[in-house]
PATORBA-216676 format. One record per residue (C-alpha): residue number from 1; x, y, z; residue in one letter. Coordinates in Angstrom, 2 decimals, padded with zeros to 5 digits. Each point is the difference from the previous one (the first is absolute). Last residue first. Layout:
<pts>
<i=NUM east=X north=Y up=Z aa=a>
...
</pts>
This chain:
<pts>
<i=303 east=010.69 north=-014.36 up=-007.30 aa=x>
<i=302 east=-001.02 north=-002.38 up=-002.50 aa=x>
<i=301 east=-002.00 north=002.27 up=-002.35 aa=x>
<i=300 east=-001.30 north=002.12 up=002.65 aa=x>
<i=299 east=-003.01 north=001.11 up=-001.92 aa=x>
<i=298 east=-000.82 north=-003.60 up=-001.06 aa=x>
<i=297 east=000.66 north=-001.76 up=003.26 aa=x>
<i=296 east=-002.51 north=003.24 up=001.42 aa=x>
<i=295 east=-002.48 north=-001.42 up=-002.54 aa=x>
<i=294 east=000.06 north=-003.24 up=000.32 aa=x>
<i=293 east=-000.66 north=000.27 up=003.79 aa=x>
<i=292 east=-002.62 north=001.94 up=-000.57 aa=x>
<i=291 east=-002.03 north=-002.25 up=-002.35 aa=x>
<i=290 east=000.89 north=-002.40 up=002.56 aa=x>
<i=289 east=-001.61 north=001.84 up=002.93 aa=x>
<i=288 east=-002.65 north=001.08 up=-002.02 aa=x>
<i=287 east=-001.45 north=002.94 up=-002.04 aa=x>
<i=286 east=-003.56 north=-000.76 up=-001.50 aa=x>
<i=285 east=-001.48 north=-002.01 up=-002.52 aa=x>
<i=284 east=002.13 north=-001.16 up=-003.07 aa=x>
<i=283 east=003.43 north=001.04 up=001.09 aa=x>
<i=282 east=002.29 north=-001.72 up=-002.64 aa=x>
<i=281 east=003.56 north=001.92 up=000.06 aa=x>
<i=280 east=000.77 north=001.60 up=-002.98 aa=x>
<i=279 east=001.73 north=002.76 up=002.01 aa=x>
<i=278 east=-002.88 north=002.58 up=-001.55 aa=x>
<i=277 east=-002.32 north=-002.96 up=001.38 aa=x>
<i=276 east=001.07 north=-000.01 up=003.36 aa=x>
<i=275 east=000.68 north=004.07 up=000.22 aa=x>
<i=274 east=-003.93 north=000.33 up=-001.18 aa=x>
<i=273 east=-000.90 north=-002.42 up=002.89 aa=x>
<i=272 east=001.66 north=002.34 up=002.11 aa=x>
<i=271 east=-002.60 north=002.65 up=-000.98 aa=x>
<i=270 east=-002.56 north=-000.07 up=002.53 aa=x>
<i=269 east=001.75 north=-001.41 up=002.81 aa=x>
<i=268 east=003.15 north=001.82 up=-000.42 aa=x>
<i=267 east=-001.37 north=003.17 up=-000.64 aa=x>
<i=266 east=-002.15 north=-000.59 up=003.41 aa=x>
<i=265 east=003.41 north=-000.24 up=001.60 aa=x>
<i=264 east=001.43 north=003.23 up=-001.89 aa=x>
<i=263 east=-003.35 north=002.19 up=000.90 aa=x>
<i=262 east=-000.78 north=-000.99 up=003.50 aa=x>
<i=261 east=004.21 north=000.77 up=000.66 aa=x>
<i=260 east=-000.70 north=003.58 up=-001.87 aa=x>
<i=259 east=-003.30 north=000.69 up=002.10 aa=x>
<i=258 east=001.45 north=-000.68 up=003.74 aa=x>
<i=257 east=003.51 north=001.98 up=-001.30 aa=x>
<i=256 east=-002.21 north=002.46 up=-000.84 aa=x>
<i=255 east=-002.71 north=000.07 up=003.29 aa=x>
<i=254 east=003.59 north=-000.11 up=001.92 aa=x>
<i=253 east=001.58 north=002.86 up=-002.11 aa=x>
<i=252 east=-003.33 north=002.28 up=000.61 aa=x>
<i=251 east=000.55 north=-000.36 up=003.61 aa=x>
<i=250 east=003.29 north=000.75 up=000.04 aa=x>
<i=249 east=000.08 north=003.20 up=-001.74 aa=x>
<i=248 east=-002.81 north=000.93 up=002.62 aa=x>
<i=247 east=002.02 north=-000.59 up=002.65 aa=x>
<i=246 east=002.87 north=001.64 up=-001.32 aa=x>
<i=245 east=-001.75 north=003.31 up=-001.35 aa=x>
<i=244 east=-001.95 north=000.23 up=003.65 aa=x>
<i=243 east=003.34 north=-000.77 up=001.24 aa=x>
<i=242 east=001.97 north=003.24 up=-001.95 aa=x>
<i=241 east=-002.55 north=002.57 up=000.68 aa=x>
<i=240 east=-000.14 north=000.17 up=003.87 aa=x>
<i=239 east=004.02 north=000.52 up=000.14 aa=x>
<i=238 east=-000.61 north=002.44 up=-002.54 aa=x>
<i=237 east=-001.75 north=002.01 up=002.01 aa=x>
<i=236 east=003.34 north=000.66 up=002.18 aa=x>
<i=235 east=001.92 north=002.44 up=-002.73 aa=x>
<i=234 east=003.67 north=000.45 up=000.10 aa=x>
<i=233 east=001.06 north=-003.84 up=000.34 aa=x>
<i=232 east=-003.99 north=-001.41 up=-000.75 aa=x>
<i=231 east=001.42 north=001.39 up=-003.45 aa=x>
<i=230 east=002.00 north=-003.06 up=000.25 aa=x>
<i=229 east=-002.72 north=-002.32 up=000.83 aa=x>
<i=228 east=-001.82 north=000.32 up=-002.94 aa=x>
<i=227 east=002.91 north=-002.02 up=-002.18 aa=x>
<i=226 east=-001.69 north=-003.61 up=001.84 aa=x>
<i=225 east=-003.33 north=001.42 up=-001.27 aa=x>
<i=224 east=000.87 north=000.23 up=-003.25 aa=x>
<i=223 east=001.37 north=-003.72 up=-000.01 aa=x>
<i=222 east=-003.34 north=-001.31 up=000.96 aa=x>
<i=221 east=-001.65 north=001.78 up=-002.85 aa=x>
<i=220 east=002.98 north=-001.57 up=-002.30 aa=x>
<i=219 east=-000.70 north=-003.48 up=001.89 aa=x>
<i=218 east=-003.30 north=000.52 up=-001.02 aa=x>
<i=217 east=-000.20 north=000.92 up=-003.61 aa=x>
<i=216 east=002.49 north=-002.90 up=-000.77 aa=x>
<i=215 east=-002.77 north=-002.41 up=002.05 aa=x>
<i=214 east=-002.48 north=001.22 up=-002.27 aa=x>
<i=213 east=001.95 north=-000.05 up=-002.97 aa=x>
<i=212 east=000.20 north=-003.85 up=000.53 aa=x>
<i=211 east=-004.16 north=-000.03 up=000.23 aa=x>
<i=210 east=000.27 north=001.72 up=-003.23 aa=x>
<i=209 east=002.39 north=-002.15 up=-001.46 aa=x>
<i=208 east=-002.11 north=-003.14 up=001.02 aa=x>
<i=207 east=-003.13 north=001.43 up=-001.29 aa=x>
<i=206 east=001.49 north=000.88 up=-003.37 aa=x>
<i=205 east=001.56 north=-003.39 up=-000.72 aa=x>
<i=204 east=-003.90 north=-001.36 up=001.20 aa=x>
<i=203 east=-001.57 north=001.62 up=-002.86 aa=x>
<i=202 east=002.29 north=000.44 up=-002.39 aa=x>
<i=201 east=000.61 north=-004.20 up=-000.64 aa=x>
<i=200 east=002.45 north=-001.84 up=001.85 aa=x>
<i=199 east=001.93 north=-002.26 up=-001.81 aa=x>
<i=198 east=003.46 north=002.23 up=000.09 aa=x>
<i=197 east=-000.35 north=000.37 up=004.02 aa=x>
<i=196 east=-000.35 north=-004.12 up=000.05 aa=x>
<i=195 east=003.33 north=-000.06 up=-001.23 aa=x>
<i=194 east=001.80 north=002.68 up=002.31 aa=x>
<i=193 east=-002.64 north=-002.32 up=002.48 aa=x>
<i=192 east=001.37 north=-003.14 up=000.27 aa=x>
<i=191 east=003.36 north=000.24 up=000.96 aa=x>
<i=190 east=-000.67 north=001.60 up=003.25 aa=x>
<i=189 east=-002.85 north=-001.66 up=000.17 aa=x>
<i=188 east=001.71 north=-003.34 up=000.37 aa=x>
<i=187 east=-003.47 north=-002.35 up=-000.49 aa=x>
<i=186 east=-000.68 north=-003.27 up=002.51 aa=x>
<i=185 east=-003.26 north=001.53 up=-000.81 aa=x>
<i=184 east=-002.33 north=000.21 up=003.51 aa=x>
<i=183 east=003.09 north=-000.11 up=002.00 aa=x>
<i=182 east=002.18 north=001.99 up=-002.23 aa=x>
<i=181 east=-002.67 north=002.93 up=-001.04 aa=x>
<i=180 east=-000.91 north=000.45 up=003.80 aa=x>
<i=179 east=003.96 north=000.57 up=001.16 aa=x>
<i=178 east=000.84 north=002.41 up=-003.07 aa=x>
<i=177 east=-003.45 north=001.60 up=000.83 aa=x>
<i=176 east=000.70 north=000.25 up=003.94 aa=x>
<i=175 east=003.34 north=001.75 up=-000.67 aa=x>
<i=174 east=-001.86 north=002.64 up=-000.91 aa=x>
<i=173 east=-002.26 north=000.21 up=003.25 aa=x>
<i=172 east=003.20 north=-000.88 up=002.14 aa=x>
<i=171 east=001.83 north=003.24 up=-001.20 aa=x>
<i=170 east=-003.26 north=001.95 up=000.16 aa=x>
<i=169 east=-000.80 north=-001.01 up=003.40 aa=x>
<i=168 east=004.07 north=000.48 up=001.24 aa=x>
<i=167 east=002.83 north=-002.09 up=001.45 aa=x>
<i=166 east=-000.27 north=-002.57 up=-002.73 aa=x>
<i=165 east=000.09 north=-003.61 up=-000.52 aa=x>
<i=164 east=-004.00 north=-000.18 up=001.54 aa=x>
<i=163 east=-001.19 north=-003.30 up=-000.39 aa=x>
<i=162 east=-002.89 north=000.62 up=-002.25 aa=x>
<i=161 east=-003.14 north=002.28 up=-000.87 aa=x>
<i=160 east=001.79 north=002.12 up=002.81 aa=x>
<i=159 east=-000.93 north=002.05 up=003.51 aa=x>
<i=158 east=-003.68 north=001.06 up=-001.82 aa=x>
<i=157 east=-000.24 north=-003.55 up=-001.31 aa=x>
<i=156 east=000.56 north=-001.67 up=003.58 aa=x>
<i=155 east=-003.51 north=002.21 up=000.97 aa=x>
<i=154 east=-001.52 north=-000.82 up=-003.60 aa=x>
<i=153 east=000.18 north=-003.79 up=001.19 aa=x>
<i=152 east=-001.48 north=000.50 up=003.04 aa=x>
<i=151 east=-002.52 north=002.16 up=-000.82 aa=x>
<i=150 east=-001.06 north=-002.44 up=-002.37 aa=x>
<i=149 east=000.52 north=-002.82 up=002.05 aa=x>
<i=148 east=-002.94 north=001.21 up=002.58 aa=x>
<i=147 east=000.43 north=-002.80 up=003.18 aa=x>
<i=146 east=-001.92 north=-002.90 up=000.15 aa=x>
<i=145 east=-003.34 north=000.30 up=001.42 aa=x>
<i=144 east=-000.30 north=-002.04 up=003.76 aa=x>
<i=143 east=-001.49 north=-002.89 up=-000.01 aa=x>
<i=142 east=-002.20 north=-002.00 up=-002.68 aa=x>
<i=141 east=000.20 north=000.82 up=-003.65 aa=x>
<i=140 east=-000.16 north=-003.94 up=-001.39 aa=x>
<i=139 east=002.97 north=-001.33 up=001.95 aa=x>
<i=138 east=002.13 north=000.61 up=-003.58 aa=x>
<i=137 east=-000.63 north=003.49 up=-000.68 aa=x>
<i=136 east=001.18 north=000.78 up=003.27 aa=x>
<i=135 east=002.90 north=-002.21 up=-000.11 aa=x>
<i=134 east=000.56 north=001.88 up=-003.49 aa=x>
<i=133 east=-000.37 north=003.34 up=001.77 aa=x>
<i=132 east=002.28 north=-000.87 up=002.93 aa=x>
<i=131 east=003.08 north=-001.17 up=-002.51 aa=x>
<i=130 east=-000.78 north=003.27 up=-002.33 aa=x>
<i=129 east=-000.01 north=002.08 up=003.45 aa=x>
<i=128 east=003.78 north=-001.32 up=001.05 aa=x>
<i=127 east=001.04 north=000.35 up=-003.40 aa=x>
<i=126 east=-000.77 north=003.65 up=000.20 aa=x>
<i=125 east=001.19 north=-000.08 up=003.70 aa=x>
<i=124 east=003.39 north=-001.42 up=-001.10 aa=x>
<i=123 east=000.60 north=002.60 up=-003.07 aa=x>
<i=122 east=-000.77 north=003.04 up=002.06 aa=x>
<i=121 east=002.54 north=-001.29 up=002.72 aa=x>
<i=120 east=002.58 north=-000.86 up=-003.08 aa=x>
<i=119 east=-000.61 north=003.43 up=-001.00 aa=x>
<i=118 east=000.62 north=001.54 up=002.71 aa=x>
<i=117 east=003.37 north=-001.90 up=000.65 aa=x>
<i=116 east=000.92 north=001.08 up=-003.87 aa=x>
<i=115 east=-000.36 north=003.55 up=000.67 aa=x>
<i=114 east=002.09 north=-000.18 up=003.06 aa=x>
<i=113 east=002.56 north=-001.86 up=-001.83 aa=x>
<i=112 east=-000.13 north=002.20 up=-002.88 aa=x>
<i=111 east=000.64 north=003.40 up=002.40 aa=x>
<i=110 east=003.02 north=-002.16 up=002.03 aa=x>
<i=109 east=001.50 north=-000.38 up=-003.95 aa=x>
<i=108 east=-000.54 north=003.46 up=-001.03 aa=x>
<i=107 east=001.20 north=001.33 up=002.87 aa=x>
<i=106 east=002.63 north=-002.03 up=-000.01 aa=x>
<i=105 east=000.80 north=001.16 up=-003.54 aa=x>
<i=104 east=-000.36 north=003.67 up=000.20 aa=x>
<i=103 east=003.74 north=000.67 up=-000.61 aa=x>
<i=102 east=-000.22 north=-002.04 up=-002.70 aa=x>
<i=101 east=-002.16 north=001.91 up=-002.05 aa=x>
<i=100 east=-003.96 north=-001.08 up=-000.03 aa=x>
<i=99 east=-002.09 north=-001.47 up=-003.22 aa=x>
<i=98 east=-003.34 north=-000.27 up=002.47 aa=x>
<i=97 east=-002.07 north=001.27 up=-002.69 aa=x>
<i=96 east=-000.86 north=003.48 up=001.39 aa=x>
<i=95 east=003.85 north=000.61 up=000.58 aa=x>
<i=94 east=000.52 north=-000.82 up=-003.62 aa=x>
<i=93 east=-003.12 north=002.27 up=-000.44 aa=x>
<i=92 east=002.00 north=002.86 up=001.98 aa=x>
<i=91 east=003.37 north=000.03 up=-001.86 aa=x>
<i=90 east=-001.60 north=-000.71 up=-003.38 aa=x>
<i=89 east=-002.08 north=003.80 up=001.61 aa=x>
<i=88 east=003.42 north=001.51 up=000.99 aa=x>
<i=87 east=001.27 north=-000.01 up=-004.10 aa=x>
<i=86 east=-003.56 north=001.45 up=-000.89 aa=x>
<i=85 east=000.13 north=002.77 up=003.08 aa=x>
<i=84 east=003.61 north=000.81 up=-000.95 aa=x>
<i=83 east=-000.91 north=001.06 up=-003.65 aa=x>
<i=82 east=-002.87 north=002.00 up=001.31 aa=x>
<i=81 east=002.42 north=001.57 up=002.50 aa=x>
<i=80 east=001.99 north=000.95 up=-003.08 aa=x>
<i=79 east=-002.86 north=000.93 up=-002.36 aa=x>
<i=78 east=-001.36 north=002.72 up=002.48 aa=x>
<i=77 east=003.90 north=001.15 up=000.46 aa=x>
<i=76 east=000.23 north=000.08 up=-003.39 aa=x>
<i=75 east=-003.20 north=001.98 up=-000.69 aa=x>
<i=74 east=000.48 north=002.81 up=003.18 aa=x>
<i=73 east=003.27 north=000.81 up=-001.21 aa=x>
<i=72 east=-001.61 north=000.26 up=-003.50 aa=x>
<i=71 east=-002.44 north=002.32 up=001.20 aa=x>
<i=70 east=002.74 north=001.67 up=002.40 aa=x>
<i=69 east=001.94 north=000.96 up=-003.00 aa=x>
<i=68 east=-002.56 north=001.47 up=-002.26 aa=x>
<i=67 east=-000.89 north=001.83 up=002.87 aa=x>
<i=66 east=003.34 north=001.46 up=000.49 aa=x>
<i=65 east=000.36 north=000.56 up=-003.84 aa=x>
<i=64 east=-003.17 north=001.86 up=000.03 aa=x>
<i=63 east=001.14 north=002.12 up=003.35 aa=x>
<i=62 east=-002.65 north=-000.30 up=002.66 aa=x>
<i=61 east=002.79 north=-001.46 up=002.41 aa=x>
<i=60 east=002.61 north=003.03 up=-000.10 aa=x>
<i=59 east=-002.81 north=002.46 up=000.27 aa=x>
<i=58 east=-001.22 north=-001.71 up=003.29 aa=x>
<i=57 east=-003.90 north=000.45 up=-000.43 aa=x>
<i=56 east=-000.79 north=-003.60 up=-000.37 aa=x>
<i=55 east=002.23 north=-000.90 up=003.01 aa=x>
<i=54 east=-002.13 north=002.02 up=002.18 aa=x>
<i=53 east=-002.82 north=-000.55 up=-001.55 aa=x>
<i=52 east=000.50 north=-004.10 up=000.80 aa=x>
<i=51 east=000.31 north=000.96 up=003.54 aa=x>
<i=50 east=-002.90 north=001.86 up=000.48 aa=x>
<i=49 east=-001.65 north=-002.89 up=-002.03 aa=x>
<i=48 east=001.15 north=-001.99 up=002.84 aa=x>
<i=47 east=-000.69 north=001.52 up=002.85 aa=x>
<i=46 east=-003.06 north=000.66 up=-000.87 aa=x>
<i=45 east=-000.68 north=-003.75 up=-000.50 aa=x>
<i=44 east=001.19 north=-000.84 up=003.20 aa=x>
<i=43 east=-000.84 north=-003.34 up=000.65 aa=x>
<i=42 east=003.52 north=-001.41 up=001.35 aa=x>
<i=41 east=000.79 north=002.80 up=001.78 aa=x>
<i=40 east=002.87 north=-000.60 up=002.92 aa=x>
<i=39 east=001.25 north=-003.25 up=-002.20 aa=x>
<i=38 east=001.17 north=001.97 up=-003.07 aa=x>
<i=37 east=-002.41 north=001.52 up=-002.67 aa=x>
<i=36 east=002.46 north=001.30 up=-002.62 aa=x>
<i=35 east=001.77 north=-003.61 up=000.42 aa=x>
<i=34 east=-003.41 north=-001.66 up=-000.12 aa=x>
<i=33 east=-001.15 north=002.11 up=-003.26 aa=x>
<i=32 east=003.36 north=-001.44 up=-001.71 aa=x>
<i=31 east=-000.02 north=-003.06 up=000.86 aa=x>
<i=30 east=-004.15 north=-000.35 up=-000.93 aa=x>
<i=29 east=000.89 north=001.54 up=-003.01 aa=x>
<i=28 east=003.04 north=-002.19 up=-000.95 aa=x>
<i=27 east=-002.30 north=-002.95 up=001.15 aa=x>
<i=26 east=-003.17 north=001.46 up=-002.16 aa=x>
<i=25 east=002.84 north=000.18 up=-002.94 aa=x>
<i=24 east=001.26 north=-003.15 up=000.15 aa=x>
<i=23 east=-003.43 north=-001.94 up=000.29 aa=x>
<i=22 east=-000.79 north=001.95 up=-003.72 aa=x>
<i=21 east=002.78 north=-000.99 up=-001.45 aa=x>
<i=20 east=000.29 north=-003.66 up=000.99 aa=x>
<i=19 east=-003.32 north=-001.68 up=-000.72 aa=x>
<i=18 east=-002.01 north=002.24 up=-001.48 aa=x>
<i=17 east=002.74 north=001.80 up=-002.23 aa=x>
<i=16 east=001.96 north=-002.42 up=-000.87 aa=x>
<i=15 east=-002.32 north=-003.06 up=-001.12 aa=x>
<i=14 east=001.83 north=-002.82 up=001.11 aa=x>
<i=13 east=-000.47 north=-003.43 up=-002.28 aa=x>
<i=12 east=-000.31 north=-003.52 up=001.91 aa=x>
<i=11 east=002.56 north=-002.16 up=-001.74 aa=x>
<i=10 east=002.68 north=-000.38 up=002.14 aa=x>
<i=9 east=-002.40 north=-000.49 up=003.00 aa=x>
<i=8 east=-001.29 north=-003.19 up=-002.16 aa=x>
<i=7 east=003.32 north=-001.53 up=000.13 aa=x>
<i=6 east=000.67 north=000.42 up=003.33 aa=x>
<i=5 east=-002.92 north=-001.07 up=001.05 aa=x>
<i=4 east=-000.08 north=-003.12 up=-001.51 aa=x>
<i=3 east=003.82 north=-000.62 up=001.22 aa=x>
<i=2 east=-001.27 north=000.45 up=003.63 aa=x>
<i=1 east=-002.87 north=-002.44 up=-000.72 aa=x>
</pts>
């Protein structure tokens, strides 16, 4: 899944101006009003258009060529944090995905192990309640009602879909698919799908990509908020602005890492067949075990 994204992230086009431009400039304006501003009055709005007259009736800075100057001061530096937002933001959804730097690997490691303990518990009382309903089932309703597997089961799907292998939700949610697609498939996904990608037709293609631009859209939200802090430096509001950004940043990338891995694993199921047969190998039905067996022995070609 981490190659998947990776190659669909290189191919998800920016639009300049909305997506980098136009951030750049309300953060150099929101720098720049904060530092005119200052901690003692935050809300002064007098204050501040007193303070942009000021410099707006400065001879020196009214000059054309002094304007000029500024506007294209004001441009590169607007580009420039823009430019640092996008490189922070791969920074941020590698974070997101549970791709941590060594120095972060025990935490990593004792985070997994927690997530895997609580999933294990989830996983025990969901088995626990399938046993009970059965024996239910089985002594013809009498005694006490089984308890509600569904709630169960969704409660060890909100921790993971599968043994977590990573220290975050959207980590383990993607790794999930990879995990799914094998035991139901015996199929490599990783191998799989740069073929399966070329099958698809422009329907689903296009829902995939979007749901990867998603998740590009909010790790770069996510990443905005992380460069909020430093006018928090010389201007305490922003403090307040920069985890409302974060938190919502982080909600959207869980509902779009939640929609991309639906997407790819219910690609597979639809349209695997389509891979079989491209392969030449007979599917008649439906996707199996063998058929996906085949398959990844294909795509590997002895390796």
């Amino acid at each position: 899944m981490t190659a998947l994204l990776t190659t669909l992230g290189g191919k998800i086009p920016d639009t300049w101006v909305s997506l980098l431009l136009l951030p750049g400039l309300l953060f150099t304006s929101v720098a720049t009003a904060g530092r005119l501003l200052g901690h003692s009055h935050p809300f002064d709005l007098h204050r501040l258009l007193h303070r942009i007259n000021d410099l707006a009736g400065d001879p020196a800075l009214s000059a054309p060529g002094t304007v000029a100057l500024a506007t294209v001061l004001a441009l590169t530096a607007s580009a420039g944090i823009s430019l640092l937002a996008a490189s922070l933001a791969g920074t941020v959804e590698r974070l997101w995905l549970g791709d941590w730097p060594s120095p972060l690997a025990g935490t990593a490691r004792a985070l997994t192990r927690r997530r895997g303990h609580r999933w294990t518990t989830a996983q025990e009382r969901y088995r626990t309640a399938l046993t009970a309903r059965a024996r239910h089932a089985v002594s013809g309703g009498t005694g006490a009602a089984p308890p509600d597997t569904t709630a169960l089961n969704e409660a060890r799907n909100r921790i993971s879909p599968a043994r977590p292998r990573r220290p975050t939700w959207m980590g383990d949610r993607l790794v999930a698919v990879d995990t799914r697609v094998h035991e139901a498939y015996d199929l490599d996904l990783g191998s799989a799908w740069p073929r399966l990608w070329l099958l698809l037709p422009d329907t689903p293609r296009n829902d995939v990509q979007a749901a990867r631009t998603a998740l590009t859209s909010a790790a770069r939200q996510a990443a905005w908020g992380v460069l909020y802090t430093v006018p928090a430096l010389w201007w305490w509001p922003a403090a307040l602005i920069a985890p409302l950004i974060c938190a919502g940043a982080w909600r959207k990338g869980r509902l779009a890492v939640g929609y991309f891995a639906e997407l790819v694993e219910a690609t597979v199921d639809i349209h695997g067949r389509d891979l079989a047969t491209a392969l030449g190998i007979s599917c008649e039905d439906r996707l199996t075990r063998e058929n996906g067996l085949e398959i990844t022995r294909t795509l590997r070609k002895g390796t």
